[in-house]
ZADO-1210 file (C-alpha; in nm, 4 decimals, padded with zeros to 6 digits):
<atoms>
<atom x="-00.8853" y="-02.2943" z="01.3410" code="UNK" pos="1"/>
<atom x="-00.6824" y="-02.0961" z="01.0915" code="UNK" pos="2"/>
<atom x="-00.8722" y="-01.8589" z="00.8957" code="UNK" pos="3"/>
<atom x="-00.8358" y="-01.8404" z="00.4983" code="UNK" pos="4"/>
<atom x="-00.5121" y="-01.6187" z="00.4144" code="UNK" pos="5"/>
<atom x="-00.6687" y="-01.2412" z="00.3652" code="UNK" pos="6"/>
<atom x="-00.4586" y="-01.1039" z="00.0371" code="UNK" pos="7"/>
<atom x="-00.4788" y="-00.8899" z="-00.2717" code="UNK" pos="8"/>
<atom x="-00.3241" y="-00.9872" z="-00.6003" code="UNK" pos="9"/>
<atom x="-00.3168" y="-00.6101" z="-00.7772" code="UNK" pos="10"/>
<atom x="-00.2606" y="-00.6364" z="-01.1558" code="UNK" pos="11"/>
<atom x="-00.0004" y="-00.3468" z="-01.2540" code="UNK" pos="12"/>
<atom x="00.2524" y="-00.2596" z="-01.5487" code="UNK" pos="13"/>
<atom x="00.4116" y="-00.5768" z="-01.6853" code="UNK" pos="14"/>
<atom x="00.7384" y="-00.3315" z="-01.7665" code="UNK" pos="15"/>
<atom x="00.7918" y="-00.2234" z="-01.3334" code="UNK" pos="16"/>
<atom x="01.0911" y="-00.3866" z="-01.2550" code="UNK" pos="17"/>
<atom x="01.1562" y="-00.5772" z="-00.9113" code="UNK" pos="18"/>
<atom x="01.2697" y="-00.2213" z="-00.7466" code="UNK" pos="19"/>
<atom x="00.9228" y="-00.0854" z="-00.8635" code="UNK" pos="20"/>
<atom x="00.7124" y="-00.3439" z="-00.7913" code="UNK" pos="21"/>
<atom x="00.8396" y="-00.3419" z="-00.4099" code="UNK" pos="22"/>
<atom x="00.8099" y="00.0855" z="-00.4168" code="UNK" pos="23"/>
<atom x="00.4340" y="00.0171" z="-00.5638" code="UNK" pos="24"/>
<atom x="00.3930" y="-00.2368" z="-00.2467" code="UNK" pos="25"/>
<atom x="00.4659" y="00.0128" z="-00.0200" code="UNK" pos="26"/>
<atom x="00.2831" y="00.2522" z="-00.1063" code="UNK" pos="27"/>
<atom x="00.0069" y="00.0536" z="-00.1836" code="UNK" pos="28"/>
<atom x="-00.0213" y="-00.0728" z="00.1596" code="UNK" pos="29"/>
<atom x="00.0542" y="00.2898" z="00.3149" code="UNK" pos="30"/>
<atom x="-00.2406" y="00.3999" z="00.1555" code="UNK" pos="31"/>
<atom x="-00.4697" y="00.1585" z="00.2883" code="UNK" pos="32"/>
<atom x="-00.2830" y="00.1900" z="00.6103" code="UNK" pos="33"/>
<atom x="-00.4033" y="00.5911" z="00.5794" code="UNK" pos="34"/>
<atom x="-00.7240" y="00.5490" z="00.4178" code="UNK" pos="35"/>
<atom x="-00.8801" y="00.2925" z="00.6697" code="UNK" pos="36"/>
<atom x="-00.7123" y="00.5468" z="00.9862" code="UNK" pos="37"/>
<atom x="-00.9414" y="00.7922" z="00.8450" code="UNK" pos="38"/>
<atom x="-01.2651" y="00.5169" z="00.8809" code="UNK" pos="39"/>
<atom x="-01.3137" y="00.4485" z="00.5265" code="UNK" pos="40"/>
<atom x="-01.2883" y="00.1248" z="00.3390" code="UNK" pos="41"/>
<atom x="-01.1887" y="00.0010" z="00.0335" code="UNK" pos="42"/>
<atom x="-01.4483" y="00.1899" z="-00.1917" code="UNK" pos="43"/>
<atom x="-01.3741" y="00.4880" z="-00.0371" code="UNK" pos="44"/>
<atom x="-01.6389" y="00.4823" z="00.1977" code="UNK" pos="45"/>
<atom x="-01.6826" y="00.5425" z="00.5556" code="UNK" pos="46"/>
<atom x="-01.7128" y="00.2099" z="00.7735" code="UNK" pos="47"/>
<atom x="-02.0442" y="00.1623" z="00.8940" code="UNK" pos="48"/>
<atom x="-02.0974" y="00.2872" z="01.2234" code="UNK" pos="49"/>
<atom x="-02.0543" y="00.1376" z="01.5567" code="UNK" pos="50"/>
<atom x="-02.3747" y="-00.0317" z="01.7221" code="UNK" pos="51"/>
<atom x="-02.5613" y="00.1327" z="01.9709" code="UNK" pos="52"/>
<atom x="-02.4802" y="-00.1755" z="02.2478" code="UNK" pos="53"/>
<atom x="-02.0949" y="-00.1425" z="02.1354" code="UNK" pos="54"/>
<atom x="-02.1254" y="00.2043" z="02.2344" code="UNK" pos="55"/>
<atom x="-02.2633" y="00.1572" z="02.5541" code="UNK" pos="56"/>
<atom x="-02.0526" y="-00.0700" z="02.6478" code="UNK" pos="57"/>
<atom x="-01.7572" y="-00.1326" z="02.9006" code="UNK" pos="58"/>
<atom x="-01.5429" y="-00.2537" z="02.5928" code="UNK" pos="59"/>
<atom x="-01.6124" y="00.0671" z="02.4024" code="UNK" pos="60"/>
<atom x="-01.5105" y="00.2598" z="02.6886" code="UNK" pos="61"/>
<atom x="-01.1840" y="00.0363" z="02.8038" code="UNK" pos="62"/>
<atom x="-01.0997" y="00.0691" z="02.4389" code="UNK" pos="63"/>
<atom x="-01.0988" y="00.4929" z="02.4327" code="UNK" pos="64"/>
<atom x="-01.3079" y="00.4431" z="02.1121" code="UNK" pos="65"/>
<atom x="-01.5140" y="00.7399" z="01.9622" code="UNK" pos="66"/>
<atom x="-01.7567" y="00.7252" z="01.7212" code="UNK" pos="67"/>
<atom x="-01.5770" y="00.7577" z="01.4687" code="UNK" pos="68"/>
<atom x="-01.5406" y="00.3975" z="01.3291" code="UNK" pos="69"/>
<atom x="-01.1438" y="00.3105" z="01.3941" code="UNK" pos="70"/>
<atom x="-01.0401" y="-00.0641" z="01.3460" code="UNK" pos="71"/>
<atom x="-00.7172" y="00.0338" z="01.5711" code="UNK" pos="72"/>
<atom x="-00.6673" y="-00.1036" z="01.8928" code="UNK" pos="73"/>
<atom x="-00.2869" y="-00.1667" z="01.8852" code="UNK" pos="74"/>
<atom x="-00.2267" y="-00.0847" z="01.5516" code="UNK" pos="75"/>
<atom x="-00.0481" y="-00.4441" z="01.5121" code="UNK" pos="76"/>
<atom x="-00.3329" y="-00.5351" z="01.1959" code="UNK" pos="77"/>
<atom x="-00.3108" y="-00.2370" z="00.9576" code="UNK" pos="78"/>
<atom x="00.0766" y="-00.2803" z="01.0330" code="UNK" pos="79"/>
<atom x="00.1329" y="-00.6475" z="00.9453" code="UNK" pos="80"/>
<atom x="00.0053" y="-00.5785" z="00.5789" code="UNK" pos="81"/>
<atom x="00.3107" y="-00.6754" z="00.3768" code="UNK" pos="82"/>
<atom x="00.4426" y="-00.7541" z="00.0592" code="UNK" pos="83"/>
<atom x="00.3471" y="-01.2036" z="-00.0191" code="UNK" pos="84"/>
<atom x="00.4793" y="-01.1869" z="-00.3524" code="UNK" pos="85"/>
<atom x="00.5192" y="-01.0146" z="-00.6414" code="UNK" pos="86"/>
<atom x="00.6538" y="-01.0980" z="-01.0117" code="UNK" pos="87"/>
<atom x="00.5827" y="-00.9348" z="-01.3821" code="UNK" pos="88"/>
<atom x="00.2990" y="-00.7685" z="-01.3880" code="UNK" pos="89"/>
<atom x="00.1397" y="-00.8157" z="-01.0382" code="UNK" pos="90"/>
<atom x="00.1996" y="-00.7371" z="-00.6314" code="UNK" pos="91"/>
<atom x="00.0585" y="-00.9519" z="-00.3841" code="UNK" pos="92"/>
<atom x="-00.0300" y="-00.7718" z="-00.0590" code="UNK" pos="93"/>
<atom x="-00.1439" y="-00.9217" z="00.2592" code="UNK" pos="94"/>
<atom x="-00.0899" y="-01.1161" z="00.5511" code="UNK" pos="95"/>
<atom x="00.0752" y="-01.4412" z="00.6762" code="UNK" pos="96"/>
<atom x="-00.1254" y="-01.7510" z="00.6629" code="UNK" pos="97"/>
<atom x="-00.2141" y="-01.8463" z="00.9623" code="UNK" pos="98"/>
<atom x="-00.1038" y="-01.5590" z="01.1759" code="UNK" pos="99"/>
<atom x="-00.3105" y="-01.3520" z="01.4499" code="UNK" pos="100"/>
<atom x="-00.3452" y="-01.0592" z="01.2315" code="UNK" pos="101"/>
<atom x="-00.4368" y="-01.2652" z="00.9385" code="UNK" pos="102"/>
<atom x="-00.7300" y="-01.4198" z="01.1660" code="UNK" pos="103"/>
<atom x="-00.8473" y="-01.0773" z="01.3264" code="UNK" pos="104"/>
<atom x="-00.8802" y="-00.9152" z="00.9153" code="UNK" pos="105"/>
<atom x="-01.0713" y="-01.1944" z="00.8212" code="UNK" pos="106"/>
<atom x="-01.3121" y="-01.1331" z="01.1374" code="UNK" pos="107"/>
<atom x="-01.3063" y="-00.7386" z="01.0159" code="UNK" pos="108"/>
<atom x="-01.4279" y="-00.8880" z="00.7295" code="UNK" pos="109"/>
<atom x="-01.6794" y="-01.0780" z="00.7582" code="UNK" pos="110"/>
<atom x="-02.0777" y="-00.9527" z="00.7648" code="UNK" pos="111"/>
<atom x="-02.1509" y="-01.3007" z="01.0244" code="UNK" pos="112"/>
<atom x="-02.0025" y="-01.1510" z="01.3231" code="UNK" pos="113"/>
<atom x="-02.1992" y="-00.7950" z="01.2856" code="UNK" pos="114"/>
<atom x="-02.1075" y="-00.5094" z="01.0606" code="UNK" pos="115"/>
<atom x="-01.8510" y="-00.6097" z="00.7298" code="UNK" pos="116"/>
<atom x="-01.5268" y="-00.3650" z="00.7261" code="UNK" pos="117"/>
<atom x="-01.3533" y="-00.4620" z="00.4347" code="UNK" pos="118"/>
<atom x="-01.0296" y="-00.2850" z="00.4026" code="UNK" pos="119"/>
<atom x="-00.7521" y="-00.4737" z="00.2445" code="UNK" pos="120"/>
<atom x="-00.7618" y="-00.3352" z="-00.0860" code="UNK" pos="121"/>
<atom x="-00.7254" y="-00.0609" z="-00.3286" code="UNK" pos="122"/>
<atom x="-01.0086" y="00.0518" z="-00.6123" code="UNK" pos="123"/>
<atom x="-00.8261" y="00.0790" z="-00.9730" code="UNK" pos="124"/>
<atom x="-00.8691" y="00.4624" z="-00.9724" code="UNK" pos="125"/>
<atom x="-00.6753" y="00.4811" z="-00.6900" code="UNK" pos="126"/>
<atom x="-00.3860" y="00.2617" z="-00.7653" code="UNK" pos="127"/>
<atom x="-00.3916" y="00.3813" z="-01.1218" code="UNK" pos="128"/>
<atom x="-00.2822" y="00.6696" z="-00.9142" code="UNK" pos="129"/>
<atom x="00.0094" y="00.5460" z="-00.7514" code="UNK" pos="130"/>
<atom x="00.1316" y="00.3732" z="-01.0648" code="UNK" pos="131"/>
<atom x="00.1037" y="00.6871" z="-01.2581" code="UNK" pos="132"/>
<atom x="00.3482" y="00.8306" z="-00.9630" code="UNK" pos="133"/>
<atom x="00.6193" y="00.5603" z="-01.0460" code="UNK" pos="134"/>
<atom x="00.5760" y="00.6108" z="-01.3840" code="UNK" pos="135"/>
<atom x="00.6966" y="00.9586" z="-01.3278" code="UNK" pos="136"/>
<atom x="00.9335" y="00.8838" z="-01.1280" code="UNK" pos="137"/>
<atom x="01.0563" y="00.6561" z="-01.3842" code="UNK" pos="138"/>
<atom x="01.0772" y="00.9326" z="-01.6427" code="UNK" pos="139"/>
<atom x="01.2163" y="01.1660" z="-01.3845" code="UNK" pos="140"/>
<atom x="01.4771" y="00.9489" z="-01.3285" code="UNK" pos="141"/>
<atom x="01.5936" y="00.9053" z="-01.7462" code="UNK" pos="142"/>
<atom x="01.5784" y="01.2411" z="-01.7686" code="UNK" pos="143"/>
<atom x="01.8609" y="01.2870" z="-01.5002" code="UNK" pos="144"/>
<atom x="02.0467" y="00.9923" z="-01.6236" code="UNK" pos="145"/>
<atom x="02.0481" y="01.1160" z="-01.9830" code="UNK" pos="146"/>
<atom x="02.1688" y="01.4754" z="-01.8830" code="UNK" pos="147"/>
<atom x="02.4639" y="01.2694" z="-01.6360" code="UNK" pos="148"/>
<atom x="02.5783" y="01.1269" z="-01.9420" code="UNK" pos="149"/>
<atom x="02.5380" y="01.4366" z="-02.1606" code="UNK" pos="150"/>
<atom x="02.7378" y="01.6413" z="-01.9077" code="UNK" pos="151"/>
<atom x="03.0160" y="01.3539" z="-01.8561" code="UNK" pos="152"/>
<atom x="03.0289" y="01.2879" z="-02.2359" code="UNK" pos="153"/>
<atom x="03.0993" y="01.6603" z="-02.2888" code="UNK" pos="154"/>
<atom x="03.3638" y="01.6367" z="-02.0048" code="UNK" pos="155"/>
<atom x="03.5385" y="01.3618" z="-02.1407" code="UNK" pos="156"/>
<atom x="03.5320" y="01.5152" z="-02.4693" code="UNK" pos="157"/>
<atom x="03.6975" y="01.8119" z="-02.3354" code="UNK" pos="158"/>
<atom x="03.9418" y="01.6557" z="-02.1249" code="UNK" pos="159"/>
<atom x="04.0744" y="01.5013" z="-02.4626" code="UNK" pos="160"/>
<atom x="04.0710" y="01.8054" z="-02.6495" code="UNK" pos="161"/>
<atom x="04.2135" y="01.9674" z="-02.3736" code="UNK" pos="162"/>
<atom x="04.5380" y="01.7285" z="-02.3699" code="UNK" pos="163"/>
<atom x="04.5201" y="01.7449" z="-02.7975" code="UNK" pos="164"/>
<atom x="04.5973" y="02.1464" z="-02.7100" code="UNK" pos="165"/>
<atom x="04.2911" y="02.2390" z="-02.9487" code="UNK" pos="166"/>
</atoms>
């Protein structure tokens, strides 16, 4: 049975344009992506840790695991993340419905099947961050437009006077 789509709809700037909104996604999802490699979960916090029977086990060992909490195997779930949707004023991140990876977050998630490891998603503080880096890219980015034009409307203006003979 198909498991309930696992997504994240993140509220941001109602002024990012489409270009923005897609730069936001991504490095939205790289953070998680980095955050839960280093065992910690959405609040910041490091996963709870491994049972004492995982441990011991044959599937612990198969699996190279330490004891450090890693929700890696192949890699393939943190990976599939992606970008659903997005429009004014909000990103959608997550995975397909119905697909494998979709299914295995969704059992990461849940507290039923042992320990909860919720990952798939970002506190405000921290994407308040990441918008704030956009944002200055944005400015960044006038700036250097407004001198271009400064600098070609002085060349222009030169070129003329240059052909006037003054």
């Amino acid at each position: 049975m198909a498991e309930p789509q696992q997504k994240r709809r993140l509220s941001i700037p109602r002024d990012f344009n489409s270009e923005e909104r897609q730069l936001l996604a991504r490095r939205v999802i790289a953070f998680i992506q980095k955050r839960t490699d280093k065992g910690k979960g959405i609040d910041n916090e490091s996963f709870p840790a491994y049972s004492k029977s995982y441990t011991e086990s044959l599937d612990f060992e198969i699996a190279g695991k330490t004891k450090k909490v890693n929700l890696q195997q192949s890699g393939d779930t943190l990976a599939s993340i992606e970008l659903l949707s997005h429009g004014v004023g909000f990103i959608t991140i997550g995975y397909e419905a119905g697909s494998f990876e979709n299914d295995k977050a969704t059992w990461l998630k849940r507290s039923d099947n042992g320990v909860s490891r919720k990952f798939l998603g970002i506190t405000d503080d921290d994407l308040n961050k990441l918008i704030k880096q956009i944002e200055s890219m944005r400015r960044k980015e006038s700036e250097d437009n407004l001198r271009t034009r400064r600098l070609l409307n002085e060349s222009i203006v030169q070129d003329i006077l240059k052909r006037l003979g003054i």
